[in-house]
C-alpha positions as CSV (number, residue, x, y, z in Angstrom):
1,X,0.0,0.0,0.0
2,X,1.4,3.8,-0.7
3,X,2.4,5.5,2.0
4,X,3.0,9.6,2.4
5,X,6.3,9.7,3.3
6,X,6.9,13.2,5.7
7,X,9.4,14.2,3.3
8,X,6.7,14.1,0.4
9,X,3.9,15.5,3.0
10,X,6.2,18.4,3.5
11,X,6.1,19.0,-0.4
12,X,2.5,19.1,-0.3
13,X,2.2,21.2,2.3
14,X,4.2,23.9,0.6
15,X,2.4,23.8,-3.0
16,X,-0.6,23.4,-1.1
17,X,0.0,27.6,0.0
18,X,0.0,28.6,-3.9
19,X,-3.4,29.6,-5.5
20,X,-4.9,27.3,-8.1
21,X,-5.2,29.1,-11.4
22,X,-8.4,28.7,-13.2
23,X,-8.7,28.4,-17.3
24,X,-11.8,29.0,-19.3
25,X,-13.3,27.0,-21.7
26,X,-12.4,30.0,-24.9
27,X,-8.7,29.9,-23.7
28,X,-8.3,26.1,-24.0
29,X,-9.8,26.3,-27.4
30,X,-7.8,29.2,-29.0
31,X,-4.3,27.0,-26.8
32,X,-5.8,24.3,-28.8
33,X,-6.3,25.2,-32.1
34,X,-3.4,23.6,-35.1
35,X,-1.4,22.2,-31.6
36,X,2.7,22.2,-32.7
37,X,5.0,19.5,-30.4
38,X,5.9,23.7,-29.2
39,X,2.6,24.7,-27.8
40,X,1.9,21.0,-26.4
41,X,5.0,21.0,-25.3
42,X,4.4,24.7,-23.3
43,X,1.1,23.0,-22.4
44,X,3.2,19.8,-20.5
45,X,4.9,22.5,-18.6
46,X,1.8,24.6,-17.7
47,X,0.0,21.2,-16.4
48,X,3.4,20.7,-14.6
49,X,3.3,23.6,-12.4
50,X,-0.8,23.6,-12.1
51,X,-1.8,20.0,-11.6
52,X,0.9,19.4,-8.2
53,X,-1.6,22.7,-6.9
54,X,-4.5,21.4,-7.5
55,X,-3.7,18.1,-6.0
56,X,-1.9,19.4,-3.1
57,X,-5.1,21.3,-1.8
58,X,-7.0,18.5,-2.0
59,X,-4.8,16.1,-0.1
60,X,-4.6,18.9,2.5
61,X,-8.1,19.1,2.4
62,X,-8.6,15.5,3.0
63,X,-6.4,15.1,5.5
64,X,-8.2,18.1,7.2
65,X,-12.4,16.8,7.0
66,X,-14.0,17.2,10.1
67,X,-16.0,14.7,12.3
68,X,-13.1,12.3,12.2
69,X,-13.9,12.1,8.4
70,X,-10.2,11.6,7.5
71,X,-9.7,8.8,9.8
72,X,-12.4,6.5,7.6
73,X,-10.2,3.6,5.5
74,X,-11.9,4.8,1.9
75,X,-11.2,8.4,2.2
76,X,-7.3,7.7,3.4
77,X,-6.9,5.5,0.4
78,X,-8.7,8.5,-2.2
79,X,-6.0,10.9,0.0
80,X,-3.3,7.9,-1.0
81,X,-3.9,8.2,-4.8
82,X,-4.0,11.9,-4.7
83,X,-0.3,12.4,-2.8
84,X,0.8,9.7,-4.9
85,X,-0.4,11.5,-8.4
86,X,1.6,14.9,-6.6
87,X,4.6,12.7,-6.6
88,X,4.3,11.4,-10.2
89,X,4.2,14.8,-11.3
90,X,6.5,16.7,-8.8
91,X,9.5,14.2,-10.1
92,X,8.7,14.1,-13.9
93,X,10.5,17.1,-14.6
94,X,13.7,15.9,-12.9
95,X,13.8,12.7,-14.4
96,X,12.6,13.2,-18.2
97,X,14.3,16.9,-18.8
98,X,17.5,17.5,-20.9
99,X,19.6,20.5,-19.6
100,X,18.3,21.3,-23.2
101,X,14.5,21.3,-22.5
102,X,14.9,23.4,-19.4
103,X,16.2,26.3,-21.2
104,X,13.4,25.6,-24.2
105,X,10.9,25.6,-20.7
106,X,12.6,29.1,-19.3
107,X,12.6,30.8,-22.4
108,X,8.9,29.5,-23.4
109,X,8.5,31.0,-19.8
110,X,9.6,34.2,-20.4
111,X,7.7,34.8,-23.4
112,X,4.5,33.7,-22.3
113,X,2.4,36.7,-23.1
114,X,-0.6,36.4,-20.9
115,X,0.3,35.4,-16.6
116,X,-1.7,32.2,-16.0
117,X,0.8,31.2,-12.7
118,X,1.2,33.4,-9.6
119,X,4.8,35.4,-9.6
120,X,5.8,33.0,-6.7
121,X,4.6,30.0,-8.6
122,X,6.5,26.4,-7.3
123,X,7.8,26.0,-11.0
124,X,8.0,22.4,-11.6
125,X,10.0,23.0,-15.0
126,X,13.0,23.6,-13.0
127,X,15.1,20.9,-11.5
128,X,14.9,21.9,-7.9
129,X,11.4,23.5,-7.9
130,X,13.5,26.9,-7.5
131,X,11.7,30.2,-8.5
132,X,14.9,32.0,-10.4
133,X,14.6,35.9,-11.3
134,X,10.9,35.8,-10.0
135,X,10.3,33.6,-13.1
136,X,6.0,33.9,-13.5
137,X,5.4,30.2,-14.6
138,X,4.2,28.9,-18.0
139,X,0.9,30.0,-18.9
140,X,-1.9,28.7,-21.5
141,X,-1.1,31.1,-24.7
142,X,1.0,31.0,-27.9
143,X,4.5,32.3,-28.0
144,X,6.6,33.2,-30.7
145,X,8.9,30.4,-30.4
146,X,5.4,28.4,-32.1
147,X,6.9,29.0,-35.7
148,X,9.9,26.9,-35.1
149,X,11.2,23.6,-35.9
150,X,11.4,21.3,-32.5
151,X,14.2,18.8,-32.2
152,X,13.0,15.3,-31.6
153,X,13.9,15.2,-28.1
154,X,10.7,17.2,-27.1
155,X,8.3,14.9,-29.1
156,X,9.6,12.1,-27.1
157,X,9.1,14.7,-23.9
158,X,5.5,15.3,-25.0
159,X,4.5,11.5,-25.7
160,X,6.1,10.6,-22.1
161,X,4.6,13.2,-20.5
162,X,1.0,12.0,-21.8
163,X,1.8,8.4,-20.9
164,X,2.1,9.8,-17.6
165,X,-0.8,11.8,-16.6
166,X,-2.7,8.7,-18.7
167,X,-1.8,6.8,-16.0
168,X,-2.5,9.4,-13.5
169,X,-6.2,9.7,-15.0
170,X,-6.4,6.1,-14.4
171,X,-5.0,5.8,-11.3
172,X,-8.2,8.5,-9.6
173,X,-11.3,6.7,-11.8
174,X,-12.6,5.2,-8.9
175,X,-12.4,8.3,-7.0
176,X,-16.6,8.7,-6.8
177,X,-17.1,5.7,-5.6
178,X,-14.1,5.4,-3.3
179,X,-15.4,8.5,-1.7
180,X,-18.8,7.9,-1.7
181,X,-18.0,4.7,-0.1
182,X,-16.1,6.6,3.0
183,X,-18.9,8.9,3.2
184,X,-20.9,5.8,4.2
185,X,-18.0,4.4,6.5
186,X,-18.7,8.1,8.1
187,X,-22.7,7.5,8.4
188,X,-22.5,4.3,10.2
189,X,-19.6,5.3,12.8
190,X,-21.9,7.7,13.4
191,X,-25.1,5.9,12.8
192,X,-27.2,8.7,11.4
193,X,-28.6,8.7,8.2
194,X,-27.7,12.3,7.3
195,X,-24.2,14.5,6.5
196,X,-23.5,17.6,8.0
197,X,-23.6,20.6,5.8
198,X,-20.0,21.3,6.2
199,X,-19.0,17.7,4.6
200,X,-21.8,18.2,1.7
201,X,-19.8,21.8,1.1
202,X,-16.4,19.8,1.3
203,X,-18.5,16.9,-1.3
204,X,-18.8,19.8,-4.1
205,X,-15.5,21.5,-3.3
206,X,-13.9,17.8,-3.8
207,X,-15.9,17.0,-6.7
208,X,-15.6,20.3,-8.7
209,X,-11.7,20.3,-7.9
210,X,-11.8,16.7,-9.2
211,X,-13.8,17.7,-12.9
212,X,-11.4,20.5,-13.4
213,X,-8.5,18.2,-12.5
214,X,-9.9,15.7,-15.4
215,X,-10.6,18.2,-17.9
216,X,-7.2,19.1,-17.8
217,X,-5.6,16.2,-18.0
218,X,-8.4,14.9,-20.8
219,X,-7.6,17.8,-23.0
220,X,-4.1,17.7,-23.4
221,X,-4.1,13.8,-23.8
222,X,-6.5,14.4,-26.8
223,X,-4.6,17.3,-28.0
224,X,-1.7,15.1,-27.8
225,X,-3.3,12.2,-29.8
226,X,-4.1,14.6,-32.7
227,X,-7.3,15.8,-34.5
228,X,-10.1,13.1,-33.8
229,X,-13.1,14.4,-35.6
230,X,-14.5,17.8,-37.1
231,X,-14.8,21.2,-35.1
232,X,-12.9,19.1,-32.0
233,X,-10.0,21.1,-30.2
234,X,-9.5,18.2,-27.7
235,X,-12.8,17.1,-26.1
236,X,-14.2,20.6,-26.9
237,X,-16.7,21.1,-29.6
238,X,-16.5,23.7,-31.0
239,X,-20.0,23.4,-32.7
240,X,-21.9,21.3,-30.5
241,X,-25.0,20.5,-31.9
242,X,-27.9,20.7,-29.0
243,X,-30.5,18.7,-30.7
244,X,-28.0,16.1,-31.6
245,X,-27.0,15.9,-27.8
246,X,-30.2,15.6,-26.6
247,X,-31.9,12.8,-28.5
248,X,-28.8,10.5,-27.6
249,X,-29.4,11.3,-23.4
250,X,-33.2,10.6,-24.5
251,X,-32.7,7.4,-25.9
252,X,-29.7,6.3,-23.4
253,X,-32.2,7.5,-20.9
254,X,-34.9,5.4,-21.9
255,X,-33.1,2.1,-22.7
256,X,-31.5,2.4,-19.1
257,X,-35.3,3.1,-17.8
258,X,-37.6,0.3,-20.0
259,X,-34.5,-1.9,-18.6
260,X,-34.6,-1.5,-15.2
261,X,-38.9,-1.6,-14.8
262,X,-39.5,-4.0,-17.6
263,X,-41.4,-1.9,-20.0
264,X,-42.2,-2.4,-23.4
265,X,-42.3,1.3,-23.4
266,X,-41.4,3.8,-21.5
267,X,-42.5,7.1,-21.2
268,X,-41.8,9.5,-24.2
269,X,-40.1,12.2,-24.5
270,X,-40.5,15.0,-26.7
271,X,-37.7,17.5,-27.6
272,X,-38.3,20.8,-28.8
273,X,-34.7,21.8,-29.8
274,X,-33.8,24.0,-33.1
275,X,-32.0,21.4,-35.4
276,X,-28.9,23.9,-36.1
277,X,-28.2,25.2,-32.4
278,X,-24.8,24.8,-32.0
279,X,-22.1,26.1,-29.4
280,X,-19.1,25.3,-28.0
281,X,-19.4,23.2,-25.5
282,X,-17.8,19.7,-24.0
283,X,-20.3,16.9,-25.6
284,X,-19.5,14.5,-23.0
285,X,-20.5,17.2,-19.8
286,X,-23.6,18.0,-21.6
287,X,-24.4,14.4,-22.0
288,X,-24.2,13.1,-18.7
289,X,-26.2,16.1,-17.4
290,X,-28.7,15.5,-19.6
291,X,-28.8,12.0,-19.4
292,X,-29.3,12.2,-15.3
293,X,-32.1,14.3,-15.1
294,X,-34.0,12.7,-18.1
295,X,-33.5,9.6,-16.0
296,X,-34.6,11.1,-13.0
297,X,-37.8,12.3,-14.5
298,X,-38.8,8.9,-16.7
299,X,-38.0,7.3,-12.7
300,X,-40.7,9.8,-11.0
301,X,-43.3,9.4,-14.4
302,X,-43.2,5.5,-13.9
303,X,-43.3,5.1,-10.0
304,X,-46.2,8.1,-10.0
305,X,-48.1,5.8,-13.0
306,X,-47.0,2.2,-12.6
307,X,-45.5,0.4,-14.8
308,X,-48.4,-1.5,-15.8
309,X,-50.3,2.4,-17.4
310,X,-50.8,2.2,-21.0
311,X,-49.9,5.8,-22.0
312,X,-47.4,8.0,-19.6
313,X,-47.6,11.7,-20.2
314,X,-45.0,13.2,-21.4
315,X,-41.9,14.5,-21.0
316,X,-40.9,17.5,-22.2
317,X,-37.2,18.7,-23.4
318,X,-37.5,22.1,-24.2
319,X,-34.4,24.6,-25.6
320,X,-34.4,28.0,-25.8
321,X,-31.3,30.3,-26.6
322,X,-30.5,33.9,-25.5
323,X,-27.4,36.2,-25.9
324,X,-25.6,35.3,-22.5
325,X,-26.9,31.2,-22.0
326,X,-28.7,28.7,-23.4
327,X,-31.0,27.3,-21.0
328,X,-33.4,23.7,-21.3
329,X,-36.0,23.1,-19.0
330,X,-37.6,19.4,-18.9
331,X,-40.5,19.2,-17.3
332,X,-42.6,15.8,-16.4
333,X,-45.8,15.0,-14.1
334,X,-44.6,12.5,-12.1
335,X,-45.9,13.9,-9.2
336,X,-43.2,16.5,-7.6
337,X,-41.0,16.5,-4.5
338,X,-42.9,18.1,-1.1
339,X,-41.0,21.8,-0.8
340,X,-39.6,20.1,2.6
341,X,-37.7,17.8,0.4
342,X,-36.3,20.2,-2.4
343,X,-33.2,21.2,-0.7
344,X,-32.8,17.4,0.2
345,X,-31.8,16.9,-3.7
346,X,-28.3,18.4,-4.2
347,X,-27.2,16.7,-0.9
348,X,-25.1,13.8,-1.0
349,X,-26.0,10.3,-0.8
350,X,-29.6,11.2,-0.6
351,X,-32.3,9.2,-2.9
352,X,-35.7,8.0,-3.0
353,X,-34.5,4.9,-4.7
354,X,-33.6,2.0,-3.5
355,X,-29.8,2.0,-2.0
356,X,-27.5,0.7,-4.9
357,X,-24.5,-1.5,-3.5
358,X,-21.4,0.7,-4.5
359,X,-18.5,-1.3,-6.7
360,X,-15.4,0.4,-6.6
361,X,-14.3,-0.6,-9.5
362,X,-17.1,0.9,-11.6
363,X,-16.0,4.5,-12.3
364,X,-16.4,5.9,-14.5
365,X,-16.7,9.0,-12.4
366,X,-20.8,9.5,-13.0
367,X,-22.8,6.2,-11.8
368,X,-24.1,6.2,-15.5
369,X,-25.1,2.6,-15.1
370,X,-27.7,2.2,-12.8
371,X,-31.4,3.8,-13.1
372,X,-31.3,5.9,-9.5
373,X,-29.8,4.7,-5.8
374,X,-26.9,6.4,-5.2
375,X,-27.9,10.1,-4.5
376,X,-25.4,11.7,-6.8
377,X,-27.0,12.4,-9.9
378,X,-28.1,15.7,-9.2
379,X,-25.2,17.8,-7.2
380,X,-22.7,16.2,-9.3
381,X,-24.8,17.8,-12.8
382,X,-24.8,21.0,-10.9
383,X,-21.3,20.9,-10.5
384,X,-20.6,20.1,-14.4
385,X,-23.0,23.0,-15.3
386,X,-21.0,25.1,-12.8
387,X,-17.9,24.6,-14.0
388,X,-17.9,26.3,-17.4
389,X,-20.4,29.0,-15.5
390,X,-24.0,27.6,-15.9
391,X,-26.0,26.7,-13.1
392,X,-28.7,24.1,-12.3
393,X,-32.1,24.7,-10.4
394,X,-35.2,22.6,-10.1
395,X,-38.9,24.1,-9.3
396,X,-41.4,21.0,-7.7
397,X,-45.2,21.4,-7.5
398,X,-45.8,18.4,-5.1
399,X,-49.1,16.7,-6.4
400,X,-47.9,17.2,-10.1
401,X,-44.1,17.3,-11.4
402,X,-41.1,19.1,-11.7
403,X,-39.3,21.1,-13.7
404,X,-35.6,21.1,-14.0
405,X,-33.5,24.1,-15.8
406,X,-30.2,23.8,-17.3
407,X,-28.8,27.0,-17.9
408,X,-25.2,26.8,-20.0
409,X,-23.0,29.8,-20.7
410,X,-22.6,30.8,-24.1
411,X,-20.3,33.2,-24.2
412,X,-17.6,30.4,-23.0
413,X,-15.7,33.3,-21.1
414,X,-16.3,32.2,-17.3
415,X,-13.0,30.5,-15.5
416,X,-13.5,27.1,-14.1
417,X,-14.7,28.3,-10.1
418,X,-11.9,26.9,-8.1
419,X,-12.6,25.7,-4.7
């Protein structure tokens, strides 16, 4: 089992005092766009410096939870994989650099024309973590050295680099579960059926921490394995097409749904989407929010009708567009949620549903599987339509249904909110 040595837990300590620096969704497009072994190579050593941050807050954090929190086996080994991720990163540098690619890092560093690192930044790119002639990090923009014809040595830099945080990415899928699992370690010592508010704030400081940490990581692995399909920078699309989105969640949705009850059919949905809307956007976040509330209505229709009703009503998908957001509201009548239970819904580990028995080794970091149980389908869609600056919100009229609105930010300007 990995153990935090005190020499490492010193190391995290220290990059755990530097702020995290957040990147919007526009800036990793335009960093993106025609990627040279130069830029991705600037990008290595941007995701150097900001990724041993990131973690190192969160295994302070977890090493920090109140109510004995810490102490529960699950969230020690979550705090393991996170300490020993720092590590992989923290010693990369040292090992895989050429006296030759630390000047290429210091003089990408120096032309960097935008800050994206604080002035007293740890700078991983150098062999010592030293901070030389208050050297201000390398940040997410092009530099003029893009033009210029790399020597092989950085290629080979670049593909080891992406091995690596591969491996990092793999190492933390299991993080949901692994931590949902402690929270529930952390309900029985304390046999209660409810989590103090101060651990549900921790949940979406964790969680959020955690989406930015794998949007990172996913886009310069994808960047790294070259163009994939049309109007992709990465895992951004930079036409997403709304419609197109939304009738895969439906019908995802509703295989999951007419599984799980045994229906013929299921309840219908019925989208009301412009065929052209299109905006940039990451297909895969706009899935899986979609896909859990469509599931969380076609649940409430069915249990509010039975399964044996003929003909649900029902449920609407409906996508309007302004200047600022785009916003989709679905709306069912399967009854509502009494207005004592509303605020219940973005806790943690709350569900009507069944309890579903939690498999570690499931990630994938979203409990797409199963129909409803786990009481993380709504706080953890808030937190993906936070993190690009949306929001979610969900208005109940007990007796008749509820309505759900998605609101997504347009203008693709907002930094990711760093806890």
């Amino acid at each position: 089992m990995y153990r935090i040595t005190p020499q490492l837990s010193e190391k995290i300590k220290h990059f755990a005092t530097f702020p995290q620096t957040g990147v919007s969704l526009r800036q990793m497009v335009m960093f993106g766009q025609n990627p040279t072994q130069g830029t991705l190579f600037k990008a290595s050593q941007f995701l150097s410096e900001e990724l041993p941050i990131r973690l190192a807050h969160r295994v302070k954090e977890l090493e920090e939870l109140p109510h004995n929190l810490s102490d529960m086996p699950s969230i020690i080994r979550v705090k393991n994989w996170y300490a020993q991720s720092f590590q992989d990163l923290v010693e990369f540098p040292n090992k895989e650099m050429t006296p030759r690619l630390k000047d290429m890092a210091k003089t990408l560093s120096k032309q960097s024309d935008m800050q994206a690192l604080p002035e007293n930044s740890p700078n991983l790119a150098m062999p010592n973590g030293s901070n030389p002639n208050g050297r201000k990090g390398v940040s997410l923009s092009h530099s003029a050295m893009d033009g210029v014809e790399w020597p092989a040595e950085v290629n080979t830099y670049n593909e080891k680099f992406t091995k690596m945080i591969e491996a990092v990415k793999r190492r933390h899928d299991p993080v949901v579960t692994t931590v949902a699992q402690g929270i529930l370690e952390f309900k029985q010592s304390k046999k209660s059926h409810l989590v103090d508010t101060d651990v549900q704030a921790f949940l979406d400081r964790f969680y959020m921490s955690r989406i930015g940490i794998r949007m990172l990581i996913g886009q310069h692995i994808a960047l790294n394995k070259g163009p994939s399909r049309k109007d992709y920078v990465g895992i951004i699309c930079t036409k997403t097409n709304l419609a197109d989105i939304a009738q895969e969640a439906v019908d995802n949705a509703k295989f999951i749904c007419e599984d799980y009850y045994g229906l013929f059919r299921g309840p219908e949905v019925h989208v009301h989407c412009k065929k052209d809307l299109e905006f940039m956007y990451v297909p895969s976040h706009l899935s899986h929010m979609l896909f859990e509330l469509l599931k969380n209505s076609l649940r409430a229709v069915v249990e509010q009708y039975g399964t044996e009703c003929d003909e649900y009503p029902p449920i609407k998908l409906i996508v309007a567009q302004g200047k600022e957001d785009i916003a989709i509201k679905i709306s069912d009548e399967g009854g509502g949620i009494p207005r004592s239970g509303v605020p219940l819904v973005w806790t943690y580990m709350y569900t009507t549903a069944p309890s579903q028995h939690l498999d570690p080794t499931f990630d994938k970091s979203d409990f797409k599987a199963p129909m409803a149980g786990f009481g993380y389908g709504l706080p953890i869609s808030r937190l993906y339509a936070r993190y690009f600056g949306g929001d979610l919100k969900l208005i109940s009229m007990e007796g008749y249904g509820t309505d759900v609105y998605l609101h997504l930010n347009r203008i693709s300007n907002s930094d990711e909110p760093l806890p």
